[in-house]
C-alpha positions in Angstrom: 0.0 0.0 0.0 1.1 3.4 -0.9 2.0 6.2 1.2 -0.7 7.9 -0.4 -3.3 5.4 0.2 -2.5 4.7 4.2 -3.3 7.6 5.4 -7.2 7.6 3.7 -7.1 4.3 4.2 -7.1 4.4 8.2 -8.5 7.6 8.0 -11.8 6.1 6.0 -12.2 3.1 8.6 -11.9 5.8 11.8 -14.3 8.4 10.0 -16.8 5.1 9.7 -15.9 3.7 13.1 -17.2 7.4 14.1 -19.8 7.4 12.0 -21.3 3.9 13.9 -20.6 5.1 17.6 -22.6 8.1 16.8 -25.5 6.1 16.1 -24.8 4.1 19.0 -24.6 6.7 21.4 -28.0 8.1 20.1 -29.8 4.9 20.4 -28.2 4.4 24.1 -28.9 8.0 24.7 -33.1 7.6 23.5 -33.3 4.2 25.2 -31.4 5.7 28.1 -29.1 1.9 28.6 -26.1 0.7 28.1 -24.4 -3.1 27.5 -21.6 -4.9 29.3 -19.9 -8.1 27.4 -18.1 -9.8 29.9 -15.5 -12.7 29.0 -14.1 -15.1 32.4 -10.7 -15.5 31.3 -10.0 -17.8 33.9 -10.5 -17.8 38.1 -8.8 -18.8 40.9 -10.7 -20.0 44.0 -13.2 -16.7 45.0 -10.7 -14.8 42.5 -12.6 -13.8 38.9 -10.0 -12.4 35.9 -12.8 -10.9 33.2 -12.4 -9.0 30.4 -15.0 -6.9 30.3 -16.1 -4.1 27.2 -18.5 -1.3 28.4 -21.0 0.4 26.0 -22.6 3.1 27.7 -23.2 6.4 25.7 -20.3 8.3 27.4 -18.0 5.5 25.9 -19.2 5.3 22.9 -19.4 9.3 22.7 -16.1 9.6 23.3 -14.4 6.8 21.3 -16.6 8.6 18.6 -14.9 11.8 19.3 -11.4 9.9 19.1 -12.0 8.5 16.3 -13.4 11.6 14.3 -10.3 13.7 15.5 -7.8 10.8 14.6 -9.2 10.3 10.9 -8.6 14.3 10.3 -5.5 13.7 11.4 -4.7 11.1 9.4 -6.1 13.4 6.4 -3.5 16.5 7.5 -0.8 13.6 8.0 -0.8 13.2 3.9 0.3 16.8 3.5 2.4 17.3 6.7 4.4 14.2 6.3 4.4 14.3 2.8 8.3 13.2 1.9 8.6 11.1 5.4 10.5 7.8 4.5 9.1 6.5 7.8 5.5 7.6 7.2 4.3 4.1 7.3 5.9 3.3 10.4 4.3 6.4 11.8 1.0 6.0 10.6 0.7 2.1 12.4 2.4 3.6 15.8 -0.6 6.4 15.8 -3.1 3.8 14.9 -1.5 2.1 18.1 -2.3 5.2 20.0 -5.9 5.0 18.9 -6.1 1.9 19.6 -4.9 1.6 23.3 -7.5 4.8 23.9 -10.1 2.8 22.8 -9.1 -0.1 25.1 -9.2 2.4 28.0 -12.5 3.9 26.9 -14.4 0.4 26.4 -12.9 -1.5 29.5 -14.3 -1.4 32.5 -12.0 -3.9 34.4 -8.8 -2.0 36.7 -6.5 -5.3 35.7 -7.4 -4.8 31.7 -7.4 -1.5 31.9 -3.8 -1.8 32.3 -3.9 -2.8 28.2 -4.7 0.5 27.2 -3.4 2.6 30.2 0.4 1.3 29.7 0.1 1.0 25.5 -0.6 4.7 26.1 2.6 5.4 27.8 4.6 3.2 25.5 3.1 4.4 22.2 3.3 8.4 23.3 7.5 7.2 23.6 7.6 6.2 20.2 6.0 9.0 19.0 7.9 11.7 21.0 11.3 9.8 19.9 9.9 9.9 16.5 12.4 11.9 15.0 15.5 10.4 16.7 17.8 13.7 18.6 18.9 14.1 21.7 16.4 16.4 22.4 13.6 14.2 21.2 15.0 11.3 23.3 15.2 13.4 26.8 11.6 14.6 25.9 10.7 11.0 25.5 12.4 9.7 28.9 10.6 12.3 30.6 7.1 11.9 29.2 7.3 7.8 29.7 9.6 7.9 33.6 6.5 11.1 34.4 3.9 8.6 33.5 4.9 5.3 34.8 4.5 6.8 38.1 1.3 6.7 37.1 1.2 3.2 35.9 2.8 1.9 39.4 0.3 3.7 41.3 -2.5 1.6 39.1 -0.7 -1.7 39.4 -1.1 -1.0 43.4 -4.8 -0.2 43.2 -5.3 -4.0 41.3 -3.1 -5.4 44.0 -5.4 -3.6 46.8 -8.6 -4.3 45.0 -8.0 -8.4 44.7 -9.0 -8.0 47.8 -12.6 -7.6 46.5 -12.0 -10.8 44.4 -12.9 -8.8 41.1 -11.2 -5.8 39.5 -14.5 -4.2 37.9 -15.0 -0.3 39.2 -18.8 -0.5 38.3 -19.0 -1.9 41.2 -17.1 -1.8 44.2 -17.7 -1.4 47.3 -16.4 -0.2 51.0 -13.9 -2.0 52.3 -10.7 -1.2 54.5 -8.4 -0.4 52.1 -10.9 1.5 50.2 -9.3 5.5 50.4 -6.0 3.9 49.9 -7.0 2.3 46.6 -8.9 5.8 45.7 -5.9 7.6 46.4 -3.6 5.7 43.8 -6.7 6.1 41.2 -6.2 10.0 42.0 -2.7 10.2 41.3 -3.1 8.1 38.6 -4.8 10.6 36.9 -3.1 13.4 38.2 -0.2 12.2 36.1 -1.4 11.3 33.2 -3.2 14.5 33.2 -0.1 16.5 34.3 -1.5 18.5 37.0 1.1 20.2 39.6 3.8 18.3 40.7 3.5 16.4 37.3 3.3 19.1 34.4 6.6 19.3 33.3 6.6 16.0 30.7 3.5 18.4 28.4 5.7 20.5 27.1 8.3 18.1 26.5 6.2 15.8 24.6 6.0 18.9 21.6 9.7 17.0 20.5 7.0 14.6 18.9 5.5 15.5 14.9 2.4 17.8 15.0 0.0 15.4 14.2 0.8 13.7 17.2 0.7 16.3 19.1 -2.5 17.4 17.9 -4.1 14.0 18.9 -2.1 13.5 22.5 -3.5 17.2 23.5 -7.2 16.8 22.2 -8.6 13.3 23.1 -6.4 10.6 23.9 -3.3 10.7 26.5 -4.2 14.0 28.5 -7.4 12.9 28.8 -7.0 9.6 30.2 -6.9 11.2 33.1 -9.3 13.1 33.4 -11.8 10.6 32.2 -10.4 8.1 35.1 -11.6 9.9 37.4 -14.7 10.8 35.8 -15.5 7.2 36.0 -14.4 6.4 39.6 -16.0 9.9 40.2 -19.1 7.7 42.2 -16.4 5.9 44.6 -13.7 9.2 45.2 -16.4 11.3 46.3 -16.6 9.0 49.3 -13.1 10.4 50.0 -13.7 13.1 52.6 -10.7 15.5 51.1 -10.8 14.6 47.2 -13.0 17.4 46.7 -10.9 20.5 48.2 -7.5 18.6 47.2 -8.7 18.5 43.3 -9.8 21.9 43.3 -6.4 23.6 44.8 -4.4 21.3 42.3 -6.4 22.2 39.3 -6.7 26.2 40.5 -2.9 25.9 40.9 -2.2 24.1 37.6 -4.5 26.6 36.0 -3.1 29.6 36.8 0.7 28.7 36.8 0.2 27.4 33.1 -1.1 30.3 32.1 1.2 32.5 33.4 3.6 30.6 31.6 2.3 30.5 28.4 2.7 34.4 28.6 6.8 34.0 28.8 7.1 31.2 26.2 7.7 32.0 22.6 7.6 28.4 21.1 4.0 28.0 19.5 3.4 24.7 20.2 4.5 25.2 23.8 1.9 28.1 24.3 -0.6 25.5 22.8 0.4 22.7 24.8 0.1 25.2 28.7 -3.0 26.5 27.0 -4.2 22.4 27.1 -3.0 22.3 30.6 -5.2 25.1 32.1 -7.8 23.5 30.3 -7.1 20.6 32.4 -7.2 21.8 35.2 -10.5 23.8 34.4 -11.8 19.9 34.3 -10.6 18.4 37.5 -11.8 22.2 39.0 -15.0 21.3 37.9 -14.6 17.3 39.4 -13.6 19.5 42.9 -16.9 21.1 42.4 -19.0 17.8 42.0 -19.6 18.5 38.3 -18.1 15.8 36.5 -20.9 15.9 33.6 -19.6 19.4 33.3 -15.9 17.8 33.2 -17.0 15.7 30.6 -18.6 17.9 28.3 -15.8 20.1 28.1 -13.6 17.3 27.5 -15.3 17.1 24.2 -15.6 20.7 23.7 -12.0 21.5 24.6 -10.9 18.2 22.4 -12.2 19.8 19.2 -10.8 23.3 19.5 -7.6 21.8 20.4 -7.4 19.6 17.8 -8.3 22.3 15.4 -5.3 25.0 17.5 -2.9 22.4 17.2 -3.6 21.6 13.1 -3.5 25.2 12.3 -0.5 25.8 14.3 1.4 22.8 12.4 0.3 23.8 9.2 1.9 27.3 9.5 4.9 25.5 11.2 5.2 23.6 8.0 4.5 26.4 5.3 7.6 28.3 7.4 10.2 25.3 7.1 9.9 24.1 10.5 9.7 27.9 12.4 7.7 27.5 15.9 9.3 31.1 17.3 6.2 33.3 17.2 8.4 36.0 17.1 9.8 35.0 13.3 6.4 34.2 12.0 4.6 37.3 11.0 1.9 38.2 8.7 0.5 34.8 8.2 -2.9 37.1 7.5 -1.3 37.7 4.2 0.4 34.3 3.1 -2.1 31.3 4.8 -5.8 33.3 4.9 -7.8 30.7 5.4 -5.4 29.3 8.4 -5.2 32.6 10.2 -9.9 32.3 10.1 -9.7 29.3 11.4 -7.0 29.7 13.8 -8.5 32.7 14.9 -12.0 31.1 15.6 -10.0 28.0 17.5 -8.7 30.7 20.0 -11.9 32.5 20.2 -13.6 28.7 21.4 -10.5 28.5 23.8 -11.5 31.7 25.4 -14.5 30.8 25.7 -16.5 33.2 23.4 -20.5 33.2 23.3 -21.9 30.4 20.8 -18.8 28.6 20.2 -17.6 25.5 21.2 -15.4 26.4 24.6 -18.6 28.5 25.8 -21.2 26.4 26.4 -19.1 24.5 28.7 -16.8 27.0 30.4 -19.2 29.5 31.6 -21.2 26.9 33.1 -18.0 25.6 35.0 -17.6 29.3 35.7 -20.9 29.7 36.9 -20.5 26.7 39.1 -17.3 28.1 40.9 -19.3 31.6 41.7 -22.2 29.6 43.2 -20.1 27.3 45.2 -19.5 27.8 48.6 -15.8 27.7 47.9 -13.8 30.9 49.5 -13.0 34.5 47.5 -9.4 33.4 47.3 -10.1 30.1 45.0 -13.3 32.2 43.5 -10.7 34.9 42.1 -8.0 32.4 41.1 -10.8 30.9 39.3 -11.7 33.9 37.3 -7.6 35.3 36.8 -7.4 31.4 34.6 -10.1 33.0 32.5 -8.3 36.5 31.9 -5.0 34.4 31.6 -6.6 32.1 28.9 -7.5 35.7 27.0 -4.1 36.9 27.4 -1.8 34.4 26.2 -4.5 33.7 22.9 -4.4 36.8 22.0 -0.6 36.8 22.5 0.0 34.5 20.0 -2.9 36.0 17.4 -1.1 39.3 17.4 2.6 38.1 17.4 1.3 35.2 14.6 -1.4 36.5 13.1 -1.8 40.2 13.3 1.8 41.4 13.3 4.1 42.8 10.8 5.0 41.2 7.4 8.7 40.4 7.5 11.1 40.9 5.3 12.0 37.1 4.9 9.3 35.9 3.0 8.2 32.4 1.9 7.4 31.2 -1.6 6.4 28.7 -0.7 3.2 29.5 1.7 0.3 28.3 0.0 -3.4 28.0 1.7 -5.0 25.7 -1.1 -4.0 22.4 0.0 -7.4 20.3 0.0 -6.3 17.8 2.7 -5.4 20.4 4.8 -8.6 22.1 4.2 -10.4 19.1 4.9 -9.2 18.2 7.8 -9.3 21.7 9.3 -12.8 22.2 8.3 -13.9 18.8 9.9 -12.7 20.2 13.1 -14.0 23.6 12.5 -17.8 22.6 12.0 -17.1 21.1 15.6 -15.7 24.2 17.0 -18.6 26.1 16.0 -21.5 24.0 16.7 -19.9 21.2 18.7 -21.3 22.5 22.6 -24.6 23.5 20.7 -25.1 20.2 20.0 -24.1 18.2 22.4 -26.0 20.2 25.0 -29.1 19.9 23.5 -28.4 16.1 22.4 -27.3 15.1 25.9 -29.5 16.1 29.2 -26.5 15.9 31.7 -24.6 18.4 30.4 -27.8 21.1 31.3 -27.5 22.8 34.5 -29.4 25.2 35.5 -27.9 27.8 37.6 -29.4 30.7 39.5 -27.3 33.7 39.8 -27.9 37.5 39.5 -27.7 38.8 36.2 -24.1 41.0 37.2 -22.6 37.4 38.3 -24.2 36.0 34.4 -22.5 38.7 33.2 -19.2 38.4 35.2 -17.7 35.9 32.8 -18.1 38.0 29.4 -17.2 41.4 31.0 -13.8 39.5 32.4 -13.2 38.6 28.6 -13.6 42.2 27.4 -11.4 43.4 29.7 -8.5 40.8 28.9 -8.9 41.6 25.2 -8.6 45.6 25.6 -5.9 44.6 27.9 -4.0 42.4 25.5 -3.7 45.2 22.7 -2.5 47.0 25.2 0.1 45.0 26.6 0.9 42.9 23.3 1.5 46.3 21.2 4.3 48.3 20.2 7.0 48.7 22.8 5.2 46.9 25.2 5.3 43.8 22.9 8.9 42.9 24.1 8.6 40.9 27.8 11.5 42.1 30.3 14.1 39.6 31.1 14.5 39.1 35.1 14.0 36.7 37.6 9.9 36.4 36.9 11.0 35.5 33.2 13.1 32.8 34.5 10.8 31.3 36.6 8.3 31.0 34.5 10.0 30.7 30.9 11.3 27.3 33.2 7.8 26.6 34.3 8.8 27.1 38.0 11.8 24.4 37.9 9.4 21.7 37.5 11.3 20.1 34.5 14.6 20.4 36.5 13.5 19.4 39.9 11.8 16.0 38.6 14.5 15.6 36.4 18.3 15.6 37.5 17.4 15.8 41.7 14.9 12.6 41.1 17.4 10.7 39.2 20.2 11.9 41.5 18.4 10.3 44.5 17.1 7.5 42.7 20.8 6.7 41.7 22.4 6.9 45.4 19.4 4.6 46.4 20.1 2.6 43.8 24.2 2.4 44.6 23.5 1.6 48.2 20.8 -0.8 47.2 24.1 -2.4 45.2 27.0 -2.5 47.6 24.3 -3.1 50.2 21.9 -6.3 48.7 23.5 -7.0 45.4 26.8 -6.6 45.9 26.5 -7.7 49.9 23.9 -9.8 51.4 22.7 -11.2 48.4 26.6 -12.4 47.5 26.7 -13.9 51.0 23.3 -15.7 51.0 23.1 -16.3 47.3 25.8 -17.9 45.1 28.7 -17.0 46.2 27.8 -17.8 49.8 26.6 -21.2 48.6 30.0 -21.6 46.5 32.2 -20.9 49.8 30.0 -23.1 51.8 30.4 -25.8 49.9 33.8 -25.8 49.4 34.2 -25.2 52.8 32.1 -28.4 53.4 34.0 -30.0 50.7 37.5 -29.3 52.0 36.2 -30.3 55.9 34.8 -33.8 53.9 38.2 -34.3 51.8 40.3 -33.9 55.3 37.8 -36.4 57.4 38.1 -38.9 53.9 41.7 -38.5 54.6 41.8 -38.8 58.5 39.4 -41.3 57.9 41.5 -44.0 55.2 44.3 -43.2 56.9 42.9 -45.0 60.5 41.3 -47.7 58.0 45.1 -48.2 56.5 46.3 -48.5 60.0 43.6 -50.5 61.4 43.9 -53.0 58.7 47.9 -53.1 59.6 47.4 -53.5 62.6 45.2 -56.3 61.8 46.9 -58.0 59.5 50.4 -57.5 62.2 47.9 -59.2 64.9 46.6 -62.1 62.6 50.5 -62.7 61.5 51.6 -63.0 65.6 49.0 -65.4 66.0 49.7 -67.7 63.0 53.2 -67.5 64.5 51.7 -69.2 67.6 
């Protein structure tokens, strides 16, 4: 098969895949049921290993969504990897990808899970390593050593939960281990979802092609997180601190990835924090017992992301490989119909009335003001909004808006139709994607009562941060000061650097004294060596009673044979 024909070849079967989950998911939403299979692999006493496959209509929604945002990938794969000699190779690794989200989607067993949890992990290395540097490779260690904390902390929850004699969350129930097991299931998904202490592997994972990155930050390995805990949501909010412990995290990883994004100049990077305080905009909204709300903008956020990222790699690739916002100007001019839809992808991010970011945001907004959470978190809260305005329109003026430079491109051309395509997939879904999914699903209505300044509070905020950013992001005042503050947060406050060299430098002394202590010490002494001295030990204590011994026997039987002589001589 061609490298033409593989990419619309795997982008035709997930475009139908999507096409049949949809219709799924409307006959499970009508009928209001869902189907378990369930297959007994083998068991063990009271012990029951199942594989199980879920379809309920947030699973099938959401596989739908993957699927839909992974075939117009594939279609912008044609033109972005167009020349790859490895484009084959890459195209069966990202249907990989797909396919271990799907396994976590469908299964709802904690020891099968493990199929598409880890195969997540695994495949995200081989994509991040894709192009083979140095830098690629660190990227990759720290995006695969970041999340297998997050796989060890899931292989203790299934050794807690055989307690249970089953490993299926639909139903599990109290038992004395039970916060322990919810605990792990929370950092889990803290990790994969790289809230604070665990942020610093998203940015790192940009080393990996576009494409990739625009289906890691949409709907697959960011989100595994998230949606974790939006299925154990029942059993952690039987935790009596889960709720005030995810909504400091997420606050926290909200507003220091937006800050930021304001210091970074790498476009991909400003995309990726931009992901992350969407992120944490979800687990806020699990803190606030909303994880319906969570969900829906899972799926908003996935498709305006998508669509961010796409744009974003299509002007990367029309510039020969140029992610510096500050030598990519005038795009307006050169790739129109990029700089609309780019444009309208930020506008979602921020949340703009009638798009896709708004219909879920502003409730989540809403939520916080009418919680009974204090002013500190409340204004936190409503600073990630301004931030998310800021750092947008950042990149729209530096990008978009700013002046044509002298270098210019021959080469920028807007009229590539799998490009197109693919964008314009994603862009109907911008659009109209909250409009109807709020009116298709009844759990993502809520129905808040608040006075009409409060209603108001979340469109006045993004005025202000737009006036704000032409005046900050404009002329002089375009140029951020270098200093301590642009340090800090250029590094994203030393979290790369503390959970890099410091964790490996303890992890290497514990592992040296675990050598010269176990390996090199007891275990030489009670394992083989010790064995090997004993023996010969024993061996030379046998060999010197052998020789004590024949030599009595040789005397004996002398002395014998002298006393059987004397009495034949009488």
């Amino acid at each position: 098969m061609g490298k033409l024909k593989l990419e619309i070849f795997f982008s035709t079967i997930l475009m139908s895949v999507s096409f049949f989950l949809v219709v799924v998911f409307m006959y499970l939403v009508l009928n209001n049921c869902s189907y378990i299979i369930s297959w007994e692999i083998f068991n063990v006493m009271s012990l029951f290993v199942e594989l199980d496959i879920l379809f309920d209509w947030v699973s099938c929604s959401f596989s739908s969504l993957v699927c839909l945002i992974s075939g117009s990938v594939c279609i912008f794969s044609v033109s972005y990897m167009k020349g790859d000699v490895n484009i084959n190779r890459f195209m069966m690794v990202l249907m990989l990808f797909v396919l271990s989200m799907n396994f976590l989607i469908f299964i709802p067993s904690f020891v099968s899970l493990i199929l598409g949890w880890d195969g997540l992990g695994l495949v995200s290395f081989c994509l991040v390593i894709y192009y083979q540097n140095s830098k690629s490779l660190s990227a990759g260690m720290l995006t695969v050593l970041m999340n297998r904390v997050g796989d060890c902390f899931i292989l203790a929850g299934i050794s807690i939960m055989s307690l249970l004699g089953h490993w299926n969350y639909l139903c599990i129930w109290q038992f004395w281990l039970f916060d322990v097991c919810m605990v792990f299931v929370v950092i889990a998904g803290m990790t994969k979802s790289a809230q604070i202490p665990f942020s610093s592997w998203l940015p790192a994972a940009m080393a990996a092609p576009t494409p990739v990155s625009a289906l890691v930050h949409s709907s697959t390995l960011v989100t595994a997180g998230v949606y974790l805990l939006i299925r154990f949501y029942d059993y952690l909010i039987k935790v009596s601190f889960f709720c005030y412990f995810m909504v400091f995290i997420s606050i926290m990883t909200t507003f220091m990835s937006g800050v930021c994004a304001i210091y970074e100049y790498d476009m991909k990077k400003i995309i990726a924090l931009s992901t992350l305080s969407q992120l944490g905009v979800m687990m806020m909204s699990l803190g606030m017992k909303m994880p319906m709300l969570a969900l829906f903008h899972l799926y908003t956020h996935a498709m305006f992301k998508a669509l961010l990222f796409l744009c974003g790699g299509n002007i990367i690739h029309c510039y020969s490989g140029m992610q510096d916002i500050r030598d990519i100007k005038g795009v307006k001019y050169s790739l129109p119909f990029t700089s609309i839809v780019l444009n309208i992808s930020n506008m979602a991010l921020c949340g703009f009335p009638f798009l896709a970011g708004f219909y879920s945001k502003d409730l989540i907004i809403e939520v916080l003001l009418s919680s009974d959470m204090n002013m500190l978190v409340g204004l936190l809260g409503m600073f990630g909004v301004c931030l998310t305005m800021l750092y947008s329109m950042r990149m729209s003026i530096y990008v978009v808006w700013g002046d044509v430079k002298s270098l210019i491109y021959e080469n920028n051309k807007d009229n590539d139709l799998y490009v197109i395509m693919s964008m314009m997939i994603l862009c109907i879904g911008a659009l109209f994607g909250g409009f109807m999914l709020q009116n298709i699903v009844f759990c993502f209505n809520e129905v808040i009562i608040l006075p009409l300044l409060y209603k108001m509070l979340v469109m006045l905020l993004l005025l202000f941060s737009m006036l704000l950013s032409f005046s900050l992001w404009n002329g002089s005042m375009m140029k951020i000061k270098y200093g301590l503050m642009y340090w800090c947060n250029s590094k994203m406050w030393f979290m790369s650097s503390l959970s890099g060299y410091p964790f490996m430098l303890l992890v290497k002394n514990i592992s040296n004294m675990n050598l010269k202590l176990v390996d090199m010490g007891w275990l030489e002494v009670m394992g083989g060596q010790g064995m090997l001295i004993l023996i010969k030990k024993i061996m030379y204590m046998m060999e010197w009673w052998m020789i004590v011994l024949f030599n009595i026997n040789i005397i004996i039987i002398i002395c014998i044979i002298f006393i059987m002589y004397l009495n034949s001589l009488n």
